[in-house]
C-alpha positions as CSV (number, residue, x, y, z in Angstrom):
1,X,-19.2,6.4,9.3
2,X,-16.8,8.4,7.3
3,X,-15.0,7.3,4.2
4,X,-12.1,5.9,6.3
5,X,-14.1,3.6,8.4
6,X,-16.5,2.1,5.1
7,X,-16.0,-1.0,3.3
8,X,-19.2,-1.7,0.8
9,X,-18.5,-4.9,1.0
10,X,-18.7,-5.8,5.6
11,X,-20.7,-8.4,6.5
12,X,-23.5,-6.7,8.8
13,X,-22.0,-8.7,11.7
14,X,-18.6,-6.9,11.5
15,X,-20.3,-3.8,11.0
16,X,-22.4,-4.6,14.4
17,X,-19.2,-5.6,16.1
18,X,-16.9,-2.2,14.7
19,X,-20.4,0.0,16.1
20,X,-20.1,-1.1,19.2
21,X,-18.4,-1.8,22.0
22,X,-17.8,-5.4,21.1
23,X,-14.8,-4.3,19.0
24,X,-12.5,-4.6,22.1
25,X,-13.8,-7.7,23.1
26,X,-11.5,-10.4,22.7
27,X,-14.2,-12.9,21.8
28,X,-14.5,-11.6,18.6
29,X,-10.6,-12.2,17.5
30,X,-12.4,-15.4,15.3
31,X,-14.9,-13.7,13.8
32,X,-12.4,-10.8,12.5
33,X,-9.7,-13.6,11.2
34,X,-12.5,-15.4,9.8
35,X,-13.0,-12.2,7.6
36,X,-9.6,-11.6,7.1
37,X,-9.5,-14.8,5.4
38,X,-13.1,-13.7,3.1
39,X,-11.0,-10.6,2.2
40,X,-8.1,-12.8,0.8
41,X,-10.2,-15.1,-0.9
42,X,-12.9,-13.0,-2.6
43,X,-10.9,-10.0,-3.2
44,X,-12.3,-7.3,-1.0
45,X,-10.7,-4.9,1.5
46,X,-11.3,-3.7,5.4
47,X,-8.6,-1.5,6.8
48,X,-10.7,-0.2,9.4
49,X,-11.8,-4.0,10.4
50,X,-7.9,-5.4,10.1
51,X,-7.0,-2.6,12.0
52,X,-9.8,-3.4,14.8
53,X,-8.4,-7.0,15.2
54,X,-4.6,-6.1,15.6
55,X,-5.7,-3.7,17.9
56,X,-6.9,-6.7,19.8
57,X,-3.9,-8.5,18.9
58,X,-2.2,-6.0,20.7
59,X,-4.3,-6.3,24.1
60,X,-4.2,-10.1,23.9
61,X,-1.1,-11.2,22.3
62,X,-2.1,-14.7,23.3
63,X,-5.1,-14.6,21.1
64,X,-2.5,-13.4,17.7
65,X,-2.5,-15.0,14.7
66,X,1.3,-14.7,12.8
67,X,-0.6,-15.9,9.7
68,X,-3.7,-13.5,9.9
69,X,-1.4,-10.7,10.7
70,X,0.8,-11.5,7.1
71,X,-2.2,-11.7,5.0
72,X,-3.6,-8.4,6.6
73,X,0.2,-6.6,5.5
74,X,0.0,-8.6,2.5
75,X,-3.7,-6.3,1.5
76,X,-2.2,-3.2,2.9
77,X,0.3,-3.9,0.5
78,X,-2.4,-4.4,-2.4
79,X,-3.9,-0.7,-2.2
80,X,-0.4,1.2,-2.2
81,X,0.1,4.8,-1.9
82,X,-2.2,4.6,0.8
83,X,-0.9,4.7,4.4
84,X,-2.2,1.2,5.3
85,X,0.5,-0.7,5.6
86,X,2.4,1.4,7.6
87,X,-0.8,1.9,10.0
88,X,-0.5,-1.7,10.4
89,X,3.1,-1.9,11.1
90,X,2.1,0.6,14.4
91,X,0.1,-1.9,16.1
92,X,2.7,-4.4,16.0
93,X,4.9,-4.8,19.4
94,X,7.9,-3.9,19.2
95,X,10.0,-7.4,19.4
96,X,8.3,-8.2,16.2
97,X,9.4,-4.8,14.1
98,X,13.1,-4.8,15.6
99,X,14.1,-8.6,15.9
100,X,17.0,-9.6,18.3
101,X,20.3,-9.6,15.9
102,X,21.5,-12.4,18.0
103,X,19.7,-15.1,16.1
104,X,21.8,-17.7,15.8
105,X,20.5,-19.5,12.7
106,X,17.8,-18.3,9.9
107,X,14.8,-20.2,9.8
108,X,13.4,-22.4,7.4
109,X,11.8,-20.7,4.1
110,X,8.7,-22.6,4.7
111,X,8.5,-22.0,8.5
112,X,9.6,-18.3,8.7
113,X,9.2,-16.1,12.6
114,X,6.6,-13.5,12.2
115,X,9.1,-10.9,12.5
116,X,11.3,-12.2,9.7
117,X,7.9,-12.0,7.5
118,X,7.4,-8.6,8.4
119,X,10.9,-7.6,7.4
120,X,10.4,-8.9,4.1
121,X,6.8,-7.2,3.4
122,X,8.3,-3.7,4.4
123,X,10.9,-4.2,1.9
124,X,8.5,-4.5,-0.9
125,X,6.3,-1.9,0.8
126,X,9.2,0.6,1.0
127,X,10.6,-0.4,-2.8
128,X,6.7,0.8,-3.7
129,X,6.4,3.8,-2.0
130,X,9.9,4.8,-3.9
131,X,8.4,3.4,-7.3
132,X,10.8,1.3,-8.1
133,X,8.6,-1.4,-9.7
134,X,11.0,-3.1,-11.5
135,X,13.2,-4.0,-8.6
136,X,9.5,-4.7,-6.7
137,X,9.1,-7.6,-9.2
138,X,12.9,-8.8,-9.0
139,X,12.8,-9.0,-5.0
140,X,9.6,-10.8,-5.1
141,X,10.6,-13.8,-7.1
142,X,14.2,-13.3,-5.8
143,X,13.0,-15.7,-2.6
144,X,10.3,-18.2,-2.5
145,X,9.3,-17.3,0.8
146,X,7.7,-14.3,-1.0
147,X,5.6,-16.8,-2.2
148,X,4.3,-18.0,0.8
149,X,3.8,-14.8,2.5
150,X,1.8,-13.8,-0.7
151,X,0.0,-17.5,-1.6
152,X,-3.2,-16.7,0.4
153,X,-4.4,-13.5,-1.0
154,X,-6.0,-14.4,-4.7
155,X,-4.3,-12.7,-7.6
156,X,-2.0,-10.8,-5.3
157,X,0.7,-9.9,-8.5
158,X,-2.4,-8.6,-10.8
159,X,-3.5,-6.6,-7.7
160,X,-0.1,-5.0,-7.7
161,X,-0.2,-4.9,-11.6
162,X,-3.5,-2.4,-11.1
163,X,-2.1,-0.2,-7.9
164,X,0.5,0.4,-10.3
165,X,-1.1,1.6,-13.6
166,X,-3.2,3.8,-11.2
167,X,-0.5,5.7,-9.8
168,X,1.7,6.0,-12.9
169,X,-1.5,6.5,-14.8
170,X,-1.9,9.5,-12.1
171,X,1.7,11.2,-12.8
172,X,2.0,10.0,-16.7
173,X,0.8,11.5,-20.2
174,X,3.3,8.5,-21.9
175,X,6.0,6.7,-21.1
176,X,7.9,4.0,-22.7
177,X,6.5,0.3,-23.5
178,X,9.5,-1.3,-22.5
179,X,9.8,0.7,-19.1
180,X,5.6,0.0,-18.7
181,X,6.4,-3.6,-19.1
182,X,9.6,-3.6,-16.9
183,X,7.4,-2.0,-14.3
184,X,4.2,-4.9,-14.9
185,X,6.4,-7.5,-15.8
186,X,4.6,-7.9,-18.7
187,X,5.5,-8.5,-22.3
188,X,3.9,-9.1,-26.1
189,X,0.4,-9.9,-26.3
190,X,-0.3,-9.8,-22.7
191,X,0.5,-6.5,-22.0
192,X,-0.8,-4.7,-24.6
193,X,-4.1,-6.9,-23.4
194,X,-3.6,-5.4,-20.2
195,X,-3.0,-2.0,-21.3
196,X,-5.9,-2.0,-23.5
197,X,-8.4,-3.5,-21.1
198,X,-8.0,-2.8,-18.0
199,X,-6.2,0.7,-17.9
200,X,-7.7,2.0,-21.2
201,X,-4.5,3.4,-22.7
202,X,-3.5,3.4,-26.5
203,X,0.1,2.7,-28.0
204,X,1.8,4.7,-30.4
205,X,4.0,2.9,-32.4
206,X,4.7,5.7,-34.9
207,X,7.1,7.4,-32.6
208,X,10.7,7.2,-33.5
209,X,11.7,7.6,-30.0
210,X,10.2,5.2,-28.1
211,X,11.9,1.5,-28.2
212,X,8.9,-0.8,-28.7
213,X,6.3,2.5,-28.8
214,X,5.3,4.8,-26.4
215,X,2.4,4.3,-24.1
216,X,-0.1,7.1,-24.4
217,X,-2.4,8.0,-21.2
218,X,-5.6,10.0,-21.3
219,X,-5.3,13.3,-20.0
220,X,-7.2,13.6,-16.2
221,X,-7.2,15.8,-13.6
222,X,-4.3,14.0,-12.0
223,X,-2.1,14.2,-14.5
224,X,-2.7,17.5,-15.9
225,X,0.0,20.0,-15.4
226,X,-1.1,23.3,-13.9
227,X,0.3,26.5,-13.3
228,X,0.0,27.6,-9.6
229,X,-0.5,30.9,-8.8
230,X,0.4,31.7,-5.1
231,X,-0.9,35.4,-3.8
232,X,0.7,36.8,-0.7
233,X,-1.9,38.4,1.3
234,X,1.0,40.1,3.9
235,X,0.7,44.3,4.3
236,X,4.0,46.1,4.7
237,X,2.6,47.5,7.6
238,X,2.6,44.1,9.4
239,X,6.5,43.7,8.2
240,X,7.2,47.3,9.7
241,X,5.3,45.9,13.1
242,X,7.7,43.0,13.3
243,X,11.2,44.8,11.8
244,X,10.2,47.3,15.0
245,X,10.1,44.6,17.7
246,X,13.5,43.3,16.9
247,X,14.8,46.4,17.8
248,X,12.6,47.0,20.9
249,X,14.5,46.3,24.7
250,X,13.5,43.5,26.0
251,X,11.4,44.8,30.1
C-alpha cells in the first residue's frame, strides 16, 4: 500500500477488511466504528479506514452513525493542512452539507442534527486552513456544543496545540511570544514548557522588539528561504512558428 493508504498503527483485521473486498460489505460498519472509537481514545489516526466506513455510510445510510461520523471530522481536524477533512466532507449526502433554512427552531446544545455539527466543524476547519489560530481558540470555547462535538477524541486542544507549532514552525525563523501564545492559548510557565519540550524552540528575551521575547525557530528545510531560479527552455524559432500561424488563412 502506498503512504496514503498506511496507518502503523491498524489492527490486522482492518487491514484484512481494507485488502479485500470486504470493505464494501456492510457487515463490517461495527467493526470500522468500533475503531473509530480505538482512534479517539488511544490517539492514533486512519484516514484511509474512516474514509472506507463513510463510504459505506454512504451506500447504507441506514447503517450511519451521526456520532462516528463527528469524531471521524473531529481527527481530520487534528492532522490540519492535510486535505482530510475536506475528503470527508465529500462522502457526506448532500442534505447533511446544505441543511433546509426552513428550520423552524435550533436544537438543543446537547442534542444537536448532524448537519448542524458539521456546520460548526467546517468553521473551525476553514478558520485553520486561513491560520487564524487565535480566532480558532475564541470560536471553540465561544459555544459549549464545541465541547461536545470534541469530548470523545482524548487531548483534542493539545492535538491542535502540535498541528500548529508544525506548520508555523514550517513557515517561521521567530515570531513574537505573545502572538505564539495568542495562537496556543498558552501563557507563563506553561508555554514556555511547551515551547521547550515539545517543539524544541528557544526564547530570546534580549530583543528590544519583541513584547514578552521573541520566539526563535531552528532553521529546516521548510523554513529556509531560497532563491528560485526559473530557466526558459523556449527557442525563438518556436515563437517565429507560432507568430506565423496567426497570420496564416484559415482552409
Amino acid at each position: 500500500m502506498g503512504s496514503f493508504d498506511f496507518a502503523p498503527d491498524r489492527p490486522p483485521r482492518v487491514e484484512e477488511i481494507l485488502s479485500g473486498l470486504d470493505r464494501y460489505n456492510p457487515e463490517t460498519t461495527g467493526e470500522f466504528k468500533d475503531y473509530v472509537t480505538q482512534q479517539c481514545e488511544e490517539g492514533t489516526y486512519d484516514c484511509y479506514a474512516n474514509l472506507a466506513l463513510l463510504k459505506l455510510y454512504q451506500f447504507n445510510p441506514h447503517l450511519s452513525s451521526d456520532e462516528t461520523i463527528t469524531n471521524i471530522l473531529v481527527k481530520a481536524l487534528t492532522v490540519f493542512p492535510t486535505p482530510d477533512f475536506s475528503l470527508c466532507l465529500h462522502l457526506l449526502p448532500p442534505h447533511i452539507l446544505h441543511p433546509a433554512s426552513t428550520a423552524s427552531s435550533l436544537p438543543a446544545a446537547g442534542d444537536a442534527p448532524l448537519s448542524e455539527a458539521v456546520q460548526k466543524l467546517t468553521t473551525l476547519n476553514q478558520l485553520l486552513s486561513e491560520a487564524k489560530y487565535k480566532e480558532f481558540w475564541s470560536t471553540l470555547e465561544s459555544d459549549d456544543l464545541y465541547a461536545d462535538l470534541t469530548a470523545d477524541v482524548s487531548g483534542f486542544e493539545e492535538l491542535m496545540r502540535v498541528r500548529i507549532a508544525v506548520v508555523v514552525g514550517q513557515s517561521c525563523k521567530e515570531i513574537e511570544r505573545s502572538m505564539m501564545e495568542s495562537w496556543l492559548k498558552l501563557k507563563g510557565a506553561e508555554f514556555e514548557k511547551f515551547i521547550a519540550e515539545i517543539c524544541g524552540w528557544g526564547l530570546d528575551t534580549t530583543r528590544p522588539d519583541a513584547r514578552g521575547g521573541m520566539i526563535v525557530v531552528p532553521e529546516s528545510k521548510e523554513n529556509q528561504a531560497r532563491s528560485t531560479v526559473i530557466r526558459e527552455n523556449v527557442q525563438f524559432d518556436q515563437f517565429a512558428r507560432v507568430i506565423r500561424r496567426a497570420y496564416e488563412q484559415p482552409a
